[in-house]
Backbone as CSV, one residue per row, in Angstrom:
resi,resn,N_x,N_y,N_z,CA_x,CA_y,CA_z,C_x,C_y,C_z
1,UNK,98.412,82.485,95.753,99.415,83.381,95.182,98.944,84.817,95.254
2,UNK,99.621,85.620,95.849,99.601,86.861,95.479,100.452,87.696,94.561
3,UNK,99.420,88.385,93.786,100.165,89.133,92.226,99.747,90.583,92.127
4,UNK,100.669,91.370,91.777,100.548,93.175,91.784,101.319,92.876,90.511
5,UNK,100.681,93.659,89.726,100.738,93.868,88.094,100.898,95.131,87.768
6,UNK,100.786,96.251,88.906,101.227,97.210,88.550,101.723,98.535,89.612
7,UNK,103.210,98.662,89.410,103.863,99.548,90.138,104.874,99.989,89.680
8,UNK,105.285,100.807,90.250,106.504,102.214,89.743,107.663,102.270,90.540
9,UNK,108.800,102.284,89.886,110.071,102.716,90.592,110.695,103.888,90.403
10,UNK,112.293,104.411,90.515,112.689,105.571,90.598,113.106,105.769,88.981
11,UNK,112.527,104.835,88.488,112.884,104.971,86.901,111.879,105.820,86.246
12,UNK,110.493,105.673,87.491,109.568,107.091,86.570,109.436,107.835,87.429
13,UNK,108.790,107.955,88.379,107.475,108.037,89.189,107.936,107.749,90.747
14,UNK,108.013,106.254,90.639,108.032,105.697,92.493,109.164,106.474,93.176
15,UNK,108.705,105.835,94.126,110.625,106.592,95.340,111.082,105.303,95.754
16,UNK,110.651,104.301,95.314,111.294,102.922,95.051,112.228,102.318,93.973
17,UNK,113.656,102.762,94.542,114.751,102.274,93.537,113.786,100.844,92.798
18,UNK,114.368,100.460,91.570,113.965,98.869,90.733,114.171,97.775,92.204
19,UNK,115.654,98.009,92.403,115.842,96.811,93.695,115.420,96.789,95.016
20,UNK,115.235,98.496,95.368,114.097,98.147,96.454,112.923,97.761,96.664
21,UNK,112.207,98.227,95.251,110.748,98.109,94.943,111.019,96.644,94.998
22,UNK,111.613,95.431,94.187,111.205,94.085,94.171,111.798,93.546,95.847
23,UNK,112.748,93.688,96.650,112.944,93.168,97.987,111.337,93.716,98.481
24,UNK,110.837,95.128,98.350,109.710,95.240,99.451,108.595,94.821,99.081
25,UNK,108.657,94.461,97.687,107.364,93.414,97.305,107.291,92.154,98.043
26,UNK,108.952,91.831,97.882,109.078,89.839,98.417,108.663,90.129,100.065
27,UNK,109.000,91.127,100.855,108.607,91.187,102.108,107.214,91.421,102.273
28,UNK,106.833,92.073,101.467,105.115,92.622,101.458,104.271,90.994,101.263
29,UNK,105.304,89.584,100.732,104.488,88.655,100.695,103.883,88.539,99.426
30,UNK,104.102,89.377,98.667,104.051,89.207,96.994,104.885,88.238,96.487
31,UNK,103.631,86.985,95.559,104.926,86.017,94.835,105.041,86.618,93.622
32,UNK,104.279,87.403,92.943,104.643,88.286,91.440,104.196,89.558,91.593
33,UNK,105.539,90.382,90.820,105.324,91.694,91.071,105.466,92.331,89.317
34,UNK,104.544,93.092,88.981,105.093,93.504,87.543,105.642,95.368,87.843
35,UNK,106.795,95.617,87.413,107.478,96.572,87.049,106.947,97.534,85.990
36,UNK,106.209,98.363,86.491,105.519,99.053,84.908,105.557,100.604,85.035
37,UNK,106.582,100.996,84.806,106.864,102.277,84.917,106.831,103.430,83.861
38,UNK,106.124,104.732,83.826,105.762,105.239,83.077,106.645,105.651,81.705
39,UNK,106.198,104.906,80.301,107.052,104.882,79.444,108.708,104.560,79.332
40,UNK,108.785,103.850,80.042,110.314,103.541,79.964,110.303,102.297,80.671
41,UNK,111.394,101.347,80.614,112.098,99.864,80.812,113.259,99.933,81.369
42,UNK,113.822,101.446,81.746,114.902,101.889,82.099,115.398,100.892,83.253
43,UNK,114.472,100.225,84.140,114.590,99.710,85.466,114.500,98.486,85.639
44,UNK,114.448,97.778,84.391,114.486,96.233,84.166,115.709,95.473,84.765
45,UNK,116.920,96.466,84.631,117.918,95.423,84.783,118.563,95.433,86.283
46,UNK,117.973,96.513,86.999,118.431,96.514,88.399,117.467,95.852,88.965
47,UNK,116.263,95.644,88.667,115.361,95.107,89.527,115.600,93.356,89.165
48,UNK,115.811,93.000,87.643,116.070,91.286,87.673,117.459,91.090,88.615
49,UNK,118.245,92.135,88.375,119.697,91.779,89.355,119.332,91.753,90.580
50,UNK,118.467,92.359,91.315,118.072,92.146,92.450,117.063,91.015,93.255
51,UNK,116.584,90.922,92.370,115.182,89.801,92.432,115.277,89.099,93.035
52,UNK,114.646,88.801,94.512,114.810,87.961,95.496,114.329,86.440,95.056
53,UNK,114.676,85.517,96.015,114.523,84.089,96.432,112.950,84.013,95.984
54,UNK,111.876,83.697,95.214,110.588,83.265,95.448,110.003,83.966,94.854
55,UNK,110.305,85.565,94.340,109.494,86.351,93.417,109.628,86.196,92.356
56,UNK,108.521,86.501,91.398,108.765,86.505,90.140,108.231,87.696,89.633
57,UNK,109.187,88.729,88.613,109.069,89.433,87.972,108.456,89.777,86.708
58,UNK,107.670,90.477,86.852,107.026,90.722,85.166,107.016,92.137,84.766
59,UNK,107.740,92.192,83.718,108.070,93.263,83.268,107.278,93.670,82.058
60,UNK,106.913,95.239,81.913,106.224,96.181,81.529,106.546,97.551,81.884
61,UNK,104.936,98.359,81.093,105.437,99.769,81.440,104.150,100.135,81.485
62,UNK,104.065,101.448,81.556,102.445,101.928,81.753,102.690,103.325,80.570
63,UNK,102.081,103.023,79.525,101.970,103.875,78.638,101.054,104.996,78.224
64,UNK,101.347,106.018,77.552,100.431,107.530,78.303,99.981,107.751,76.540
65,UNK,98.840,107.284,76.813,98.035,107.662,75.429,96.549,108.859,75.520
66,UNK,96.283,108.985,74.775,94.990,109.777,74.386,94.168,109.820,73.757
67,UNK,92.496,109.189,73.651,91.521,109.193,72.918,90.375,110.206,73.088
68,UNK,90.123,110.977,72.344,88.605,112.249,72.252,89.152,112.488,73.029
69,UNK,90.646,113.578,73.679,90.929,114.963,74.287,90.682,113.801,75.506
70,UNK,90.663,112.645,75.826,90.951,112.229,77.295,92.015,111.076,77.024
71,UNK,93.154,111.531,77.740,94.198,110.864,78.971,93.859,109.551,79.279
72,UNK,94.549,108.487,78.727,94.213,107.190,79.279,95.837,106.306,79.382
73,UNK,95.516,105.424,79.963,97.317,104.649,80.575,97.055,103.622,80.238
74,UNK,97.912,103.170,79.305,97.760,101.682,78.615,98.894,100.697,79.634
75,UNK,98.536,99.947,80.233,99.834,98.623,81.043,99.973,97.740,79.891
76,UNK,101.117,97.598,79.516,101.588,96.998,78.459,103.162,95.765,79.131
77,UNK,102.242,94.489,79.175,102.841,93.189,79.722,104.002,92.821,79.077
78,UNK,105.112,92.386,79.296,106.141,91.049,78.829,105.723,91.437,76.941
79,UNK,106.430,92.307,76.591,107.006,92.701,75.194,108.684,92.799,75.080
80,UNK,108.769,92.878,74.042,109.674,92.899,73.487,110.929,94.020,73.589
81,UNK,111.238,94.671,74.906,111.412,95.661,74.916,112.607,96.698,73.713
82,UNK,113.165,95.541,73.336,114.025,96.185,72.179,112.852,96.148,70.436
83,UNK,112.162,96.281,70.713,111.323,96.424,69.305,111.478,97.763,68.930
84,UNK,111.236,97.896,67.682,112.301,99.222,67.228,110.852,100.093,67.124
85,UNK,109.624,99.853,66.815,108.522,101.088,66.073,107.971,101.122,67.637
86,UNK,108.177,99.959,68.957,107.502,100.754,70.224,108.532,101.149,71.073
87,UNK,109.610,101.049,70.590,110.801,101.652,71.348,110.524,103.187,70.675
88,UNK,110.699,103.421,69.920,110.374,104.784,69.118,109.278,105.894,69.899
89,UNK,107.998,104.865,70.391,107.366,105.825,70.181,107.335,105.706,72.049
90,UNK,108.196,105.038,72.659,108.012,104.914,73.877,109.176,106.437,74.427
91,UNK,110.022,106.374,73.293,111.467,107.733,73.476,110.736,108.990,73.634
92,UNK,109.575,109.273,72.123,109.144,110.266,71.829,107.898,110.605,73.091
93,UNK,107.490,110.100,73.719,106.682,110.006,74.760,107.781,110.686,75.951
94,UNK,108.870,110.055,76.506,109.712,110.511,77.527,110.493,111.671,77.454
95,UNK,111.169,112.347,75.233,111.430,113.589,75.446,110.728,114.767,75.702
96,UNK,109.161,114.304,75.410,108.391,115.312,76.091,108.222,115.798,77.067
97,UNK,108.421,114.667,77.918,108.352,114.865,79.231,109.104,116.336,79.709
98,UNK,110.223,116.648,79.690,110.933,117.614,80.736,110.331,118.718,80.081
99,UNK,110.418,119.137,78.381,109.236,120.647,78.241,108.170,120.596,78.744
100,UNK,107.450,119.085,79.056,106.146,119.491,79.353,105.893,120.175,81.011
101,UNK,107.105,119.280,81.621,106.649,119.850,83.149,107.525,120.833,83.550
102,UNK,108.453,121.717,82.802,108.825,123.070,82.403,107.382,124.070,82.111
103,UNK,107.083,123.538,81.264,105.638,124.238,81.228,104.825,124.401,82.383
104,UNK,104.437,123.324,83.138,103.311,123.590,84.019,104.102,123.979,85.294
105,UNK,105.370,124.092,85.449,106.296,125.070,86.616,105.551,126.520,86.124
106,UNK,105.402,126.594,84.749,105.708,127.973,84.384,104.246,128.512,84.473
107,UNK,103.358,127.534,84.148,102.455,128.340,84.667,101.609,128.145,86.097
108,UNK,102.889,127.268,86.925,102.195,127.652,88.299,102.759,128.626,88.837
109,UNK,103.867,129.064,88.075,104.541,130.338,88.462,103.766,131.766,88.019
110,UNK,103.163,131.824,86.890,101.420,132.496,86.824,100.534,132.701,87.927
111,UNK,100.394,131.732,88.234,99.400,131.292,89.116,99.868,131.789,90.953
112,UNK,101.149,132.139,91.098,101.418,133.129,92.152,102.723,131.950,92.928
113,UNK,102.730,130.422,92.256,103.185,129.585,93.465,104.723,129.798,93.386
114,UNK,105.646,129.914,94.072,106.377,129.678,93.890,107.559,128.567,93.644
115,UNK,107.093,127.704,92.618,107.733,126.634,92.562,108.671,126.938,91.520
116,UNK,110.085,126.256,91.508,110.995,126.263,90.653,111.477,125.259,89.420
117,UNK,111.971,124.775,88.506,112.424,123.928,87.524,113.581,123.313,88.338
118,UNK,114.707,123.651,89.099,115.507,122.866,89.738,114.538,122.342,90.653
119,UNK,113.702,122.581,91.354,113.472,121.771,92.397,112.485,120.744,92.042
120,UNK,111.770,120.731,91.454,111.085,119.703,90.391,112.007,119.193,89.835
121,UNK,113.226,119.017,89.122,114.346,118.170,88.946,115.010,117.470,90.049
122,UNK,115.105,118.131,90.991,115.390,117.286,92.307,114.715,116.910,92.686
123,UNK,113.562,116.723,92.321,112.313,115.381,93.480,112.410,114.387,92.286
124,UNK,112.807,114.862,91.035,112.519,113.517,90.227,113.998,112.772,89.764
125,UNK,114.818,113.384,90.007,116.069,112.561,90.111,116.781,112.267,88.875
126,UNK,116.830,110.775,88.977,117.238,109.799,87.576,116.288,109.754,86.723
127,UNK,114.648,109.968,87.489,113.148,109.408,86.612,113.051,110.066,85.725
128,UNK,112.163,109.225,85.094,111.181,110.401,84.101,110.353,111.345,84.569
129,UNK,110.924,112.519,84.717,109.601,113.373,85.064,108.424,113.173,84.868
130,UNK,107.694,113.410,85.808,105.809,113.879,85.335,104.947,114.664,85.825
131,UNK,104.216,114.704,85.886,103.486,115.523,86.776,103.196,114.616,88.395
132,UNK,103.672,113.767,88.524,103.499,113.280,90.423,104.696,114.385,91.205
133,UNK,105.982,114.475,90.153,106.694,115.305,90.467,106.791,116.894,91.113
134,UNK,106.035,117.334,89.933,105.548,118.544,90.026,104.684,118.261,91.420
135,UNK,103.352,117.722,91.203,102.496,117.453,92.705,103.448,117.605,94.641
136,UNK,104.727,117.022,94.095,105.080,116.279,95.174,105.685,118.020,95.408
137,UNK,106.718,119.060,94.526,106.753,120.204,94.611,105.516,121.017,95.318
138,UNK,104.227,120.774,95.228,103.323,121.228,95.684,103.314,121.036,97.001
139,UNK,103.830,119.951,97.025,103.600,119.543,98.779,104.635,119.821,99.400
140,UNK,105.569,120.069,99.411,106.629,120.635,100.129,106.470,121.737,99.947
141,UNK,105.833,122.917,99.133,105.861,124.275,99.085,104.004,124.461,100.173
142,UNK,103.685,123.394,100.501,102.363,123.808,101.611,101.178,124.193,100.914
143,UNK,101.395,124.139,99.217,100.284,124.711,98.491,99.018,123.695,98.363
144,UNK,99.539,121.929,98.458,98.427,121.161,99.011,99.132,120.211,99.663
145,UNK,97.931,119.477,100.205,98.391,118.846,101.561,98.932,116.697,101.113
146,UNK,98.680,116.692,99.523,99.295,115.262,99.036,99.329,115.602,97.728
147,UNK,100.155,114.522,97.011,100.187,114.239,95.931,98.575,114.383,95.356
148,UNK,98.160,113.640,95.717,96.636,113.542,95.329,95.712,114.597,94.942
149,UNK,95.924,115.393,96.369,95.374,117.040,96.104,95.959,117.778,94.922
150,UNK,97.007,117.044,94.474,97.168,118.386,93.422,96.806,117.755,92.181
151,UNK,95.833,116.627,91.987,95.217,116.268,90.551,94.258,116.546,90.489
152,UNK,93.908,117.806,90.551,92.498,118.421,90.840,92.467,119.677,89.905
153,UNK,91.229,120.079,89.063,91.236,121.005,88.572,92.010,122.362,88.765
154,UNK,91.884,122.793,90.211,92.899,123.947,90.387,94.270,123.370,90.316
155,UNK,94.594,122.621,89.655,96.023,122.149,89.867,96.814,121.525,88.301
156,UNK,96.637,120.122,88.725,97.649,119.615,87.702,96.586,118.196,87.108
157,UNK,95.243,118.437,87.127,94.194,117.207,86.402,94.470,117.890,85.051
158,UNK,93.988,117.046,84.268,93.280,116.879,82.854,92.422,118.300,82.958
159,UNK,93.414,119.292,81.895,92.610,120.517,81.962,92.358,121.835,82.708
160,UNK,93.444,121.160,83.940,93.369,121.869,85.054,94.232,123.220,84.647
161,UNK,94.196,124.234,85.740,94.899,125.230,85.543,96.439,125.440,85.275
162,UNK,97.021,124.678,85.751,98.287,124.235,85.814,99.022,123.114,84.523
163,UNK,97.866,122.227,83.707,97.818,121.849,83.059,99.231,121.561,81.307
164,UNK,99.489,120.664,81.260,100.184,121.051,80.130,100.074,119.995,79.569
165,UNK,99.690,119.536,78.094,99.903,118.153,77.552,101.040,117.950,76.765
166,UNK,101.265,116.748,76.568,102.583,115.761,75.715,102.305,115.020,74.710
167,UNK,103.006,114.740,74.049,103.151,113.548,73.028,102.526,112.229,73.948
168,UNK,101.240,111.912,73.583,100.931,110.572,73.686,99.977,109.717,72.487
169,UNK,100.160,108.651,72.949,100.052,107.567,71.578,98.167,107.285,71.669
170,UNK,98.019,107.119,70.166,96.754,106.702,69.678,96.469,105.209,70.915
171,UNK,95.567,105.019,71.704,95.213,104.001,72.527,95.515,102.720,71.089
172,UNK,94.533,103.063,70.093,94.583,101.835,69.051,96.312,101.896,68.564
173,UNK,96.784,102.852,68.518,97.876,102.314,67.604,98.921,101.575,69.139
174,UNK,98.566,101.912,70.268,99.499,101.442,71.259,99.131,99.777,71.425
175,UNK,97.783,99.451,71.612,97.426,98.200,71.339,98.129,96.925,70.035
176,UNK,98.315,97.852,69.131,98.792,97.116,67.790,100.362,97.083,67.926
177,UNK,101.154,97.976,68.705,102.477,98.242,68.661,102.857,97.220,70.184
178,UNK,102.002,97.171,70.879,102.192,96.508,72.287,102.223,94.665,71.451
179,UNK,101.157,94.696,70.918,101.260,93.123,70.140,101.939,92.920,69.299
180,UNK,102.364,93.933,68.241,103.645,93.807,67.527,104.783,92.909,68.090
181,UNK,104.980,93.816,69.460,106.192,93.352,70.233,105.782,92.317,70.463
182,UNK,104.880,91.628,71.051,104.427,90.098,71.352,104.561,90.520,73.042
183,UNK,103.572,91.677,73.448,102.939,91.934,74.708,101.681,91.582,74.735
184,UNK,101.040,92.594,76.160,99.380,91.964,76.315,99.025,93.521,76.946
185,UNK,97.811,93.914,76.676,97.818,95.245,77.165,96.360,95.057,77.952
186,UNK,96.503,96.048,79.009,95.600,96.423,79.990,95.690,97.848,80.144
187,UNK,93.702,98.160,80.612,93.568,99.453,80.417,93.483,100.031,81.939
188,UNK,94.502,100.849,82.529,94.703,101.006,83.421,93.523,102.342,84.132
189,UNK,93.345,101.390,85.118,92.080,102.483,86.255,91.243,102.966,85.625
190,UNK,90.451,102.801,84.491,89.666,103.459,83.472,88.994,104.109,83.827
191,UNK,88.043,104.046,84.863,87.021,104.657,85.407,87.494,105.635,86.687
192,UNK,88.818,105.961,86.824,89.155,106.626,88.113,88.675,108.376,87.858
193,UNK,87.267,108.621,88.216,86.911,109.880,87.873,87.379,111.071,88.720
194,UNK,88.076,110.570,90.047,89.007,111.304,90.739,89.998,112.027,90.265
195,UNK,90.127,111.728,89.153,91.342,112.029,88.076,90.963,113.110,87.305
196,UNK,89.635,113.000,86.844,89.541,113.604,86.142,88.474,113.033,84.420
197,UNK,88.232,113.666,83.514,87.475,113.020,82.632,87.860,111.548,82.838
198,UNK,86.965,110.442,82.258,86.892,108.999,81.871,86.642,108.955,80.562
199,UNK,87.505,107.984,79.796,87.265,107.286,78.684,85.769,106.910,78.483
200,UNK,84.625,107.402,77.977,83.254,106.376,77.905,83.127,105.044,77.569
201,UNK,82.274,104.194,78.015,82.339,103.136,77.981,82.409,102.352,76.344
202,UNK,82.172,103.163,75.218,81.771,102.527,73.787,83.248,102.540,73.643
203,UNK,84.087,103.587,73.609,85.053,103.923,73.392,86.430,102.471,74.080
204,UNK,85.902,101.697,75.207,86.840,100.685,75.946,86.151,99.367,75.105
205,UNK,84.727,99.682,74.513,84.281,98.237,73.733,84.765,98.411,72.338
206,UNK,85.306,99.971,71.222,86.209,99.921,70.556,87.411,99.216,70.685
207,UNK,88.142,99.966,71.563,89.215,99.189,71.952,89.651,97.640,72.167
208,UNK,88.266,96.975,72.912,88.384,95.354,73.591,88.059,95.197,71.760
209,UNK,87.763,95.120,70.576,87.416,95.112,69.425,88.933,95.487,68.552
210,UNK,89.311,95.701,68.759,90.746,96.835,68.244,91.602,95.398,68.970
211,UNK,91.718,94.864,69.886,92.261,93.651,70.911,93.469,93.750,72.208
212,UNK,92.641,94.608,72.793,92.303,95.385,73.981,92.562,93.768,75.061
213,UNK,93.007,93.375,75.901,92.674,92.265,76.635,92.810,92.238,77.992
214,UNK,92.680,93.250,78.482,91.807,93.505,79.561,91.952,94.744,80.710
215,UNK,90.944,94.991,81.354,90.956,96.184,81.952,91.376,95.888,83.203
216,UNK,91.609,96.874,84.421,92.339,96.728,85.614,91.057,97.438,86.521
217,UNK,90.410,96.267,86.947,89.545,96.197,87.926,89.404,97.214,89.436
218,UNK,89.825,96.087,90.537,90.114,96.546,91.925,91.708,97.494,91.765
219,UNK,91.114,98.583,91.728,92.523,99.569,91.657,91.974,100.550,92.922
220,UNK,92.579,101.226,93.822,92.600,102.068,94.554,91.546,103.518,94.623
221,UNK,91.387,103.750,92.724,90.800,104.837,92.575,89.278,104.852,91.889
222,UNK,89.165,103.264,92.481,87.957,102.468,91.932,86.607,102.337,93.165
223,UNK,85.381,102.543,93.403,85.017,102.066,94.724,84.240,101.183,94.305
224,UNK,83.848,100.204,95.455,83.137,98.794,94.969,82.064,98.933,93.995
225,UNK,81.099,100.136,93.929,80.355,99.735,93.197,80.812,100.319,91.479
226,UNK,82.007,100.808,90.718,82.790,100.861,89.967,83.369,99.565,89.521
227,UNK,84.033,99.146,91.045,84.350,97.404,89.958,83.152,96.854,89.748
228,UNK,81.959,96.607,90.343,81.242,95.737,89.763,80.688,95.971,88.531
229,UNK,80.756,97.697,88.314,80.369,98.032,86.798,81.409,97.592,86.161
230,UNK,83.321,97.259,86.493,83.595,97.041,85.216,83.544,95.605,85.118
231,UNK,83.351,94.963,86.316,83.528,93.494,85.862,82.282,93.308,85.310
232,UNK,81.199,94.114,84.853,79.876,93.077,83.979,80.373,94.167,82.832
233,UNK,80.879,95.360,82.612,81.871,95.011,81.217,82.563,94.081,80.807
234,UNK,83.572,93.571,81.438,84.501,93.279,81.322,84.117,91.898,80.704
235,UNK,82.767,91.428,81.687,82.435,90.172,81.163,81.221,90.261,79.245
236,UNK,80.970,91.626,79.365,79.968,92.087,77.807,81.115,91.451,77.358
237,UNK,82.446,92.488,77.240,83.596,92.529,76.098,84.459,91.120,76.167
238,UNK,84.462,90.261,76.782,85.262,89.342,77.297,86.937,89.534,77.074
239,UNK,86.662,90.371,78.244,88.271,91.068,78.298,88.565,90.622,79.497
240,UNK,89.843,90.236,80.267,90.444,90.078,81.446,90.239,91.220,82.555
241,UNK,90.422,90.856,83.970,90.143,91.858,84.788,91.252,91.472,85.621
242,UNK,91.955,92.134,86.046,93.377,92.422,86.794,92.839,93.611,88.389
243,UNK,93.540,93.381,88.967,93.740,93.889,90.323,95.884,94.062,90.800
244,UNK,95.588,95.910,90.979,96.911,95.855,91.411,96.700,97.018,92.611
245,UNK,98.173,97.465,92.693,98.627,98.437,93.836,98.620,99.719,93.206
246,UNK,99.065,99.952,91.843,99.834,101.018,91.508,100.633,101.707,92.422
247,UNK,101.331,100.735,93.191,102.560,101.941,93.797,102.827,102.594,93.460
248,UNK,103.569,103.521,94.246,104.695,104.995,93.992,105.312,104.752,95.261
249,UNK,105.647,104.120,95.946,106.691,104.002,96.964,105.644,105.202,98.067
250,UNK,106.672,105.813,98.574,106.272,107.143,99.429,105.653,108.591,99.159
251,UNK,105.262,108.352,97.541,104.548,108.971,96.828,102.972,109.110,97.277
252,UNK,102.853,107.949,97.481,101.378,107.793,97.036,101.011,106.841,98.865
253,UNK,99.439,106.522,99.301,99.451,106.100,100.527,99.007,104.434,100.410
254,UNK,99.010,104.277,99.154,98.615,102.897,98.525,99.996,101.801,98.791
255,UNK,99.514,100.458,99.385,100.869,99.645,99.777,101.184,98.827,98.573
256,UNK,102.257,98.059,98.484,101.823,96.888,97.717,101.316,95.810,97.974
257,UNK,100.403,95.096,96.843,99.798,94.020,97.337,98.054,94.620,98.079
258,UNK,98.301,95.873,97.475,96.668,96.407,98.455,95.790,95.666,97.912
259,UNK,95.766,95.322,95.981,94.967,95.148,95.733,95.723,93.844,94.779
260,UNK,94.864,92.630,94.322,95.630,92.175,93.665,94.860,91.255,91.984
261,UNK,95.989,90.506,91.531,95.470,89.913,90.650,95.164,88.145,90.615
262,UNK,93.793,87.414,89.889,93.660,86.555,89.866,94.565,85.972,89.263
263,UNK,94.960,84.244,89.911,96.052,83.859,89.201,95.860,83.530,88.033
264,UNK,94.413,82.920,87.711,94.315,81.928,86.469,94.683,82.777,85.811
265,UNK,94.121,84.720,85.885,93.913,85.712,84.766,95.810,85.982,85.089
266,UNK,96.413,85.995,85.783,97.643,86.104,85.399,98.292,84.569,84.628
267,UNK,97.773,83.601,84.654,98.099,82.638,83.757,98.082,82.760,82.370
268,UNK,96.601,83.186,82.117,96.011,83.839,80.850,96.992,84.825,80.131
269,UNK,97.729,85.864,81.074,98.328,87.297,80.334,99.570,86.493,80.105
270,UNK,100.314,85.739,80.601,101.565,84.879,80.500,101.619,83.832,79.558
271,UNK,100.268,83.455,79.483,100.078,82.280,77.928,100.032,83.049,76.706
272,UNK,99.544,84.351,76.918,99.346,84.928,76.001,100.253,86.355,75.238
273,UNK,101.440,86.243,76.225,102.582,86.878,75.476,103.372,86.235,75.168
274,UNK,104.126,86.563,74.185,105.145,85.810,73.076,106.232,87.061,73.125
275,UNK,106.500,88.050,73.344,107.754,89.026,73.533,108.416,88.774,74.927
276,UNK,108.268,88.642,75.804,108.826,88.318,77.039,108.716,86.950,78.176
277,UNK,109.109,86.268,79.064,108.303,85.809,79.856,108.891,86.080,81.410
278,UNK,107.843,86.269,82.353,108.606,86.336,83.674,109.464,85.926,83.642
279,UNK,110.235,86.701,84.639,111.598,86.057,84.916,111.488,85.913,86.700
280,UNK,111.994,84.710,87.244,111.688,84.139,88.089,112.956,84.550,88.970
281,UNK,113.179,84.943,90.563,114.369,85.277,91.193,114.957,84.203,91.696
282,UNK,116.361,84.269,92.233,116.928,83.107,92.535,116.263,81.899,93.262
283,UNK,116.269,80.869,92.863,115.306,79.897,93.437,113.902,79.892,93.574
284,UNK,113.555,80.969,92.583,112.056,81.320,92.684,111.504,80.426,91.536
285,UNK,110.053,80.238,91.427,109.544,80.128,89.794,108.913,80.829,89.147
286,UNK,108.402,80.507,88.113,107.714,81.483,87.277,106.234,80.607,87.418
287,UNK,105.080,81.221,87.494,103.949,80.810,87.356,103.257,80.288,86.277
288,UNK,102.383,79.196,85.926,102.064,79.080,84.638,101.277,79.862,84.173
């Protein structure tokens, strides 16, 4: 079986409508694909309406929290999506969004670039704005040469010049509100220092303690000798280890299915939510 646990559609982030993203998973040869798009569920219902012959869907989101002044992304599995205290704080997370990347237009407009607020609304569409948005503005104005390049200190990282922060959630209180709902949470790319600061390691054995259940291993922004540091965490804290894509469609140069997840450990995250369960596409099943 092949499983990607984590990717983006045009509901945040990706340039993959919900229903294209799940057809180019089923072609990519993916039998489970999870939907986890930044703070919002907006894309749940075009992507189950679409859901091909043999895939199975797992739905989530990728949630934007903050511990000690660093930026961390909680993947939050098969919850409850109508729960009223993480629906709340999943809203207050997304109205931030458009002042915040109003802001960092404004001060790349400081900064000499000429980028605009309509045109950063037109690369992000229906989505939730974010900053990939803004990035992707960068790249059509020639100021860098990918998305990527512009998460870099002179740009739009953690701190960077361009910089602007939002409303994001206590990591612990997102953990307790993710299980509320009767989800399973994973700590997304933890160690991707490409990004920018990292969470320290005491701080992810708080968390696996707090009931944290597991971190996301083989990710793109990880190099081999990174996973093997987190998998002999992973095995200290006895927390789960996941492998995905993090798509963005044409965003990003990552495919789906680049990287993936073990089944048993996707058995494990599926035994162990009680708010949702895959939902399986026509004639497809759901995995145990």
């Amino acid at each position: 079986m092949r499983i990607d646990l984590h990717t983006h559609s045009t509901a945040s982030d990706g340039t993959d409508t919900p229903a294209e993203l799940v057809r180019n998973a089923a072609a990519s040869g993916l039998d489970v694909v999870a939907l986890t798009d930044h703070d919002t569920t907006r894309g749940y219902a075009e992507a189950i309406a679409a859901l091909p012959a043999g895939l199975t869907l797992v739905t989530g989101a990728e949630l934007s929290c903050r511990i000690e002044g660093v930026g961390l992304h909680m993947l939050a599995y098969l919850f409850d999506p109508e729960e009223p205290e993480l629906s709340r704080e999943r809203e207050l997370v997304r109205d931030d969004r458009v002042p915040r990347a109003q802001g960092m237009v404004a001060k790349l407009q400081e900064l000499g670039v000429p980028v605009t607020w309509e045109q950063v609304a037109r690369i992000a569409g229906d989505g939730s704005v974010g900053r990939p948005h803004v990035a992707e503005a960068l790249v059509e104005l020639g100021v860098v040469d990918s998305v990527s390049d512009a998460f870099v200190p002179d740009w739009l990282a953690d701190g960077g010049r361009a910089y602007v922060g939002k409303h994001e959630l206590d990591p612990f209180d997102a953990i307790r509100l993710v299980k509320a709902a009767g989800g399973v949470t994973v700590f997304a790319h933890p160690l991707a220092l490409k990004r920018g600061r990292v969470v320290p390691e005491s701080a992810i054995a708080q968390l696996a303690a707090a009931g944290l259940d597991g971190i996301e291993v083989d990710h793109t922004d990880h190099d081999a000798p990174t996973r093997e540091r987190l998998r002999g965490l992973a095995r200290e804290l006895g927390l789960l280890t996941t492998g995905s894509s993090d798509y963005h469609g044409s965003r990003k140069t990552v495919q789906l299915g680049e990287f993936t997840t073990d089944p048993e450990i996707y058995g494990e995250i599926t035994r162990r939510a009680t708010g949702a369960f895959p939902v399986p596409g026509a004639g497809g099943s759901a995995c145990p």
